[in-house]
N, C-alpha and C positions, 0 to 999 in steps of 0.2 A: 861276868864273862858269858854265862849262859844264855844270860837275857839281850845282850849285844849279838849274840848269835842268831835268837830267835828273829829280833829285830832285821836281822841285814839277811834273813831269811823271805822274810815276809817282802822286804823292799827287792830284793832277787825275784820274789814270786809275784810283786807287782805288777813289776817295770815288764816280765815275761808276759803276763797279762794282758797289759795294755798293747804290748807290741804285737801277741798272737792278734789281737783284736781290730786291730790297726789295718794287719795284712788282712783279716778278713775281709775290713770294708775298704778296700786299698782304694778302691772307685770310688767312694763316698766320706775319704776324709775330711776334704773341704769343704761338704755342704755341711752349713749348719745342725739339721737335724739329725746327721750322720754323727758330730762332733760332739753332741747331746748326750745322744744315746750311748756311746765310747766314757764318756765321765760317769754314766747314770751308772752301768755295769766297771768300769772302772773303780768306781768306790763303794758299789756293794760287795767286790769283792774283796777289796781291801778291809774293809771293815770287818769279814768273813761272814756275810748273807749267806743266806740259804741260796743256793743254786736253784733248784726248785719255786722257793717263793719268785724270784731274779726271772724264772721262766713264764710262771704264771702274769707279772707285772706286762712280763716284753706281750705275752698273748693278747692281755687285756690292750693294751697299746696298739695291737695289730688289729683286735676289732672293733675299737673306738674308730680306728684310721680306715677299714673297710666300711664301718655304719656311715662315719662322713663320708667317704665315697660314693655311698650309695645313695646317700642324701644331695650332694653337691650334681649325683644323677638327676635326682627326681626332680631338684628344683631348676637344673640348668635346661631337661626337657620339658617341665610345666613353662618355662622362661620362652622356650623357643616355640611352643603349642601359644601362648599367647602375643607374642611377638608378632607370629606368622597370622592369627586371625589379625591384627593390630594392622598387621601390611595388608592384609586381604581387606579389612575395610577400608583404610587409605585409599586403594587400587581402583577399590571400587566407586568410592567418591570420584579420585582422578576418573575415572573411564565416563562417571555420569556428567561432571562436570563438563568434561571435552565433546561428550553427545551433547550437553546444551548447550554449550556456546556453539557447535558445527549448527544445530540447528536453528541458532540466534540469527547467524550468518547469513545461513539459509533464507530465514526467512526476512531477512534485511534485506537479500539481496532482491527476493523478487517483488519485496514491497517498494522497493526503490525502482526497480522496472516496471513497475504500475502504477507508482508516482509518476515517472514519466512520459508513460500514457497515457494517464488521465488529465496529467500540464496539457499534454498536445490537443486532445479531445475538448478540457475547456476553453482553450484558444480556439478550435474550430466550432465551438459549438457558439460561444461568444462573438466570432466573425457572422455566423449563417445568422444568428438572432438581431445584428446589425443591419445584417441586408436584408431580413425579414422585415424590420421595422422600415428599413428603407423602402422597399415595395409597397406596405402597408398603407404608409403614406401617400406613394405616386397612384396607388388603387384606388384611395380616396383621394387625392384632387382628380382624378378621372372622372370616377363615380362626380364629384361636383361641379365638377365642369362641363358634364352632359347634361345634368337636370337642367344648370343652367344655359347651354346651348339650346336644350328641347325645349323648355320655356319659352325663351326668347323667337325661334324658328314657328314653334307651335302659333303664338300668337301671331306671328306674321301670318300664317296658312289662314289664321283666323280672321282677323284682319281685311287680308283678300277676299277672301271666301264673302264676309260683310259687302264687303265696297260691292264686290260684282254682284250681290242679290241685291243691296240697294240700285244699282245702274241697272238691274234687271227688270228692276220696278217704276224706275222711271223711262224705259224705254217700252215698258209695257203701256204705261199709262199716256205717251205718247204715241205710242198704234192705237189706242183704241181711242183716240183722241182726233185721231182721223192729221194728226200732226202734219200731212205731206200738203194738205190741202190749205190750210191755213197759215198767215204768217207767223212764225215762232215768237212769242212774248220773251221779254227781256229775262225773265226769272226762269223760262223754261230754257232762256239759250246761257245763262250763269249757272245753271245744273249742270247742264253737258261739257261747257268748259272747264267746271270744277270736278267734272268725274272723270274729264278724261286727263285731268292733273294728277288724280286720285291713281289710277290706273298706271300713271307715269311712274307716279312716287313705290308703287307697288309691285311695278315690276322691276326697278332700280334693287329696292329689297329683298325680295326673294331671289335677284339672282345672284346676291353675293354668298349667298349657301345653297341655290341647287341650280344643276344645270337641265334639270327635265325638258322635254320638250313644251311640255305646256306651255313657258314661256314664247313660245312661236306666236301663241294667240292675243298675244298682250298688244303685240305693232297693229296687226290691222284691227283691233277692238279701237284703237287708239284713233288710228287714220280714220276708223268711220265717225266715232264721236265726234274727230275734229270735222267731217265733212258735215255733219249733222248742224253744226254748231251756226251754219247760214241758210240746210234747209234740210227740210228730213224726207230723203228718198226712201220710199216706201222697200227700196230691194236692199239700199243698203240697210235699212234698221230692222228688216227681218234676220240679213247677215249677221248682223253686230250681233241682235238677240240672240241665233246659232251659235254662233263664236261663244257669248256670254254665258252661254248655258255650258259650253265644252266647256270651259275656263273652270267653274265652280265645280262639274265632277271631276277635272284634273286635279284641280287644288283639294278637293276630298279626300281623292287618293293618294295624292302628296303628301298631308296631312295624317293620313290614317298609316303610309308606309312611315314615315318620320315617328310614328308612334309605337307601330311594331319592334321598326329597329330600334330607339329606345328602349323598348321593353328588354328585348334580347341585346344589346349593351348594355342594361341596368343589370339584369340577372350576369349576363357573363360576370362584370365587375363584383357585383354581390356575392357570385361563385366564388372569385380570385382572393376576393376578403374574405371569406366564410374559411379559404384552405390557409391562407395567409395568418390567418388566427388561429384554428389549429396547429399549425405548424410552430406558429410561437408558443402554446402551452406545451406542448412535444417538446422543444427544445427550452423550455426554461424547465420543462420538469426532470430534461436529461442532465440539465447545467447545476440545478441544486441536487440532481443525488450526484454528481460527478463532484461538486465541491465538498459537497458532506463527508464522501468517501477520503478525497483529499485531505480532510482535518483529523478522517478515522484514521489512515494509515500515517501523518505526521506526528499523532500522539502515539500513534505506537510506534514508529520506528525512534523517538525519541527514549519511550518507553525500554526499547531492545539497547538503545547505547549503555543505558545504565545497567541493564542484566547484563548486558557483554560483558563492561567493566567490572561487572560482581563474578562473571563465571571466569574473567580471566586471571580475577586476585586467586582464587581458589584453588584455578589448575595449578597459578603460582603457588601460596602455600602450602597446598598437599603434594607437590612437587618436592620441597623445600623438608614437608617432615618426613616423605619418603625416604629422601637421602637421609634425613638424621637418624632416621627408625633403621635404615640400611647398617649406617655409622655406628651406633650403639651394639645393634645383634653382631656384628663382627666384631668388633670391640669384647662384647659378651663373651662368645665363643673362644674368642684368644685366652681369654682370661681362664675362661672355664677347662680349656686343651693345657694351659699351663697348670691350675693347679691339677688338675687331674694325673700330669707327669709328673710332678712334685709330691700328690700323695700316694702314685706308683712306687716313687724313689723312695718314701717311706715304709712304704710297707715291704722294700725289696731289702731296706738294711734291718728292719725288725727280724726280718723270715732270714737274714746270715745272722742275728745275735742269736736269736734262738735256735739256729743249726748248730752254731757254737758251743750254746749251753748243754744243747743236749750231745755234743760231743763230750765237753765235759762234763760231763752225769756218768754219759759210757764209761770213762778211764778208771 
């Protein structure tokens, strides 16, 4: 009977127990580590534990739960100190990466507007070395066409010049022949006939290239030989000799101006070729550095397609682990904000058991 008593004492002094306990942690019945620690102290007391030792366990408990706190500090701010350089170098990539691509761009852009200068430059440089060689050419059939005009004119002047010193030499040799006095022999009158055809032929040709007056002297050189040709007047064959003698320094000086200006035709044309030819090394020398340049900047702006494509995967990736680096440290933080209130909530129901106990210690 006694021991029935003590029994339904002890389960009275349980139940009051567990229920003082209960109301202490009224806020923290349902969380599990609140329901833990309600059993832990629940059956040390029932058992009849030392209240003391019961106090000491809840302390150790509270600074096991303070050291992880303090721990789950250090690591969640070593977490966030290396996150944050982690995003700093990301940032930093992203920021050099978008400087070289802007400057990829950049410099695409004005290679590609120099490209298209230097199209236009060798198109024109290509037209003027066209019409260079064009000129080139009409300078030399010029140049060829006067040597051979001067040639051909020259030996006319020459020519002439012959015929009237020989007709000067047979009218000389008929003055002094006393010719006006005697009758003209057969071969002296086939001279005069054949010089004054000579003179015909002569002056038909020089006048298809000059209109000088000299030619004036050629009709009555002509009329006298032919008057000669039945008898030789001593007035007219001193004329004709006059005449004959103007004829030849005409034609000297015909001759010698036809060779001047050649001269200064030859040189002008030798001039026009001389710039002509310069002006073609000039422009083939501007045309191959103007295509050179053209292959330099096609290999590079080829060159840039590909670094673009590589700095725009980049911006894209490190865009991409930004956000996940972003993703995780919030992610992180939540985690770290929840247990941190979770090991608050702990350490708030250890510091009511131990109020408790040392409530009951006082009684």
């Amino acid at each position: 009977m006694k021991s029935t008593l003590v029994v339904l004492l002890i389960v009275v002094a349980s139940a009051s127990t567990i229920a003082d306990i209960t109301q202490k942690l009224q806020n923290y019945s349902d969380h599990p580590f609140g329901s833990s620690m309600i059993n832990l102290v629940s059956v040390n007391m029932k058992t009849g534990g030392s209240l003391n030792e019961l106090k000491q366990l809840l302390q150790q408990i509270k600074d096991e739960l303070i050291a992880l706190t303090q721990l789950q500090d250090q690591e969640s701010a070593t977490f966030t100190r290396r996150s944050q350089v982690d995003l700093a170098k990301l940032q930093a990539t992203l920021e050099q990466a978008q400087q070289d691509l802007d400057n990829q761009r950049q410099e695409q852009t004005s290679l590609s507007n120099e490209l298209t200068t230097l199209q236009t430059r060798v198109k024109e440089d290509q037209a003027a070395l066209d019409r260079n060689s064009r000129g080139s050419n009409d300078a030399q059939a010029r140049l060829d066409s006067e040597n051979a005009d001067f040639t051909t004119k020259y030996q006319d002047y020459s020519d002439a010049i012959l015929a009237c010193k020989e007709a000067q030499r047979l009218l000389l040799n008929l003055r002094g022949e006393g010719a006006s006095l005697i009758q003209l022999t057969q071969d002296t009158k086939s001279n005069l006939i054949q010089t004054k055809e000579n003179f015909q032929k002569i002056k038909e040709i020089l006048e298809a290239h000059t209109k000088k007056s000299s030619l004036t002297l050629f009709q009555p050189i002509i009329e006298g030989l032919a008057e000669m040709t039945t008898k030789v007047n001593p007035e007219t064959l001193n004329n004709v000799l006059s005449l004959v003698a103007r004829l030849i320094t005409a034609l000297q000086e015909g001759q010698d101006q036809l060779e001047s200006n050649h001269k200064t035709q030859v040189d002008n044309l030798s001039r026009l070729g001389d710039d002509l030819r310069n002006e073609k090394q000039t422009l083939q020398v501007s045309l191959a550095t103007a295509n050179n340049r053209l292959k330099e900047i096609q290999s590079r702006l080829n060159e840039l397609d590909g670094l673009i494509n590589i700095s725009n995967a980049i911006v894209e990736v490190t865009q991409l682990n930004i956000q996940d680096a972003t993703r995780i440290n919030e992610l992180e933080d939540q985690e770290y904000s929840n247990q941190k209130v979770s090991r608050q909530t702990e350490i708030d129901i250890v510091d009511r058991l131990i109020e408790y106990i040392n409530q009951k210690l006082s009684e």
